[in-house]
N, C-alpha and C positions, 0 to 999 in steps of 0.2 A: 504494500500500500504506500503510495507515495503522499506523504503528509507536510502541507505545505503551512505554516505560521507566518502571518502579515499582521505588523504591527508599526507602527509610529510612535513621536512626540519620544518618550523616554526608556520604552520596550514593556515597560514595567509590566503590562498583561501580557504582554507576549512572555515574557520571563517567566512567568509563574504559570502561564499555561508548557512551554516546555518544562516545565520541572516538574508539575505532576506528572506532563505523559511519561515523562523517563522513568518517574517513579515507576508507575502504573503499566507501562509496556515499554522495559530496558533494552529492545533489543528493537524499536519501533525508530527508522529512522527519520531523523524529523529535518526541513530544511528551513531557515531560517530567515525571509527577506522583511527587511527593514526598509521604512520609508524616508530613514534617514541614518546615517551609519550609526549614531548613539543606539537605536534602537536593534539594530542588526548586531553590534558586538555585545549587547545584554541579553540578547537571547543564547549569541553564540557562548558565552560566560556561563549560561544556567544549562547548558549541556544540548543544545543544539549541534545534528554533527556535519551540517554545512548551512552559509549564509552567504547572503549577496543584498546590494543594498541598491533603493533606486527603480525608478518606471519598469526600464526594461527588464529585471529580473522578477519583478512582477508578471510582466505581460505575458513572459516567457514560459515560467514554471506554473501560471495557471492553465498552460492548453495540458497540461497529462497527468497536473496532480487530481490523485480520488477525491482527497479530503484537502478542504481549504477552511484554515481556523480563526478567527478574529475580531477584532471588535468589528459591529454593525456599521463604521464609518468608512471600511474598506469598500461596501458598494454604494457610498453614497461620493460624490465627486465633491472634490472641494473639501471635504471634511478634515478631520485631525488636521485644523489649523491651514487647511490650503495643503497639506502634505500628500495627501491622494489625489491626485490628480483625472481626470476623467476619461484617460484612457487605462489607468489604473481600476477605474470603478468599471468598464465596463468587462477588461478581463476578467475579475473577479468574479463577476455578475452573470457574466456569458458563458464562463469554464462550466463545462458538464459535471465538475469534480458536486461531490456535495459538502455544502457549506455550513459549517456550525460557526454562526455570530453570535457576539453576545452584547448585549444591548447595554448601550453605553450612555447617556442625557449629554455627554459634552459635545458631541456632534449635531446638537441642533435636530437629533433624530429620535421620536421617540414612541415606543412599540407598545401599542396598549393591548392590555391584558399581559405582560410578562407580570414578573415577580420581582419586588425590588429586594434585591439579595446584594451579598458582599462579593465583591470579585473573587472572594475564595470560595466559595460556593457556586459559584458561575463556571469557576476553574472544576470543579469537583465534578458538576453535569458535562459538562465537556470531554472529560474522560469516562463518565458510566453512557456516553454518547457513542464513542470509541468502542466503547467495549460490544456493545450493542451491533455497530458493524462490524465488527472484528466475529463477531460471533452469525451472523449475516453470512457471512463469506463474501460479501459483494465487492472487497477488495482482496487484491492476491499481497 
């Protein structure tokens, strides 16, 4: 399964979402692109085992990753501060992969009926989300 983490602004959810999956599935290789390199080397820090920072590694590793992980501001254009850009939102959005976002109020985007939970908690469904398709088989 190829599992892709896009995160911005300081990585900080992206950090903590690779540090559960590694917990949660050590052998799960995770790839790490950041929308800005602060964000890319704190993922790659919390045990990401490759990263690339920037549009086009975006664009790129969303045509064949399964699973695409991140805050809800990755398909919205413009968001995380202007840092995703709107050919960014639309790889994201148009990648066949399936998509666990998690819904964030700082992007100006906001999802009613979710659950207002802590990011660690958010981080925690994220991987019983994982496990779910991993048990699925719908990725190899």
């Amino acid at each position: 399964m190829k599992l892709l983490v896009i995160d911005g602004q300081g990585g900080k959810m992206g950090k903590a979402l690779v540090e559960e999956i590694k917990t949660a599935f050590p052998d799960q290789l995770i790839i790490a692109v950041g929308t800005n390199s602060i964000a890319t080397s704190t993922m790659l820090k919390a045990g990401a085992d490759m990263g690339a920072t920037g549009e086009n590694p975006v664009i790129y590793n969303c045509r064949d990753a399964d699973v695409i992980i991140g805050p809800i501001g990755i398909i919205v254009a413009n968001s995380l501060l202007g840092e995703v850009t709107p050919a960014m939102a639309a790889a994201v959005s148009g990648s066949q992969a399936c998509k666990i976002l998690i819904p964030s109020n700082k992007c100006n985007s906001h999802v009613v009926g979710t659950q207002n939970l802590s990011l660690s908690e958010y981080v925690k469904l994220v991987t019983e989300k994982i496990a779910e398709l991993k048990t699925e088989n719908r990725y190899q």
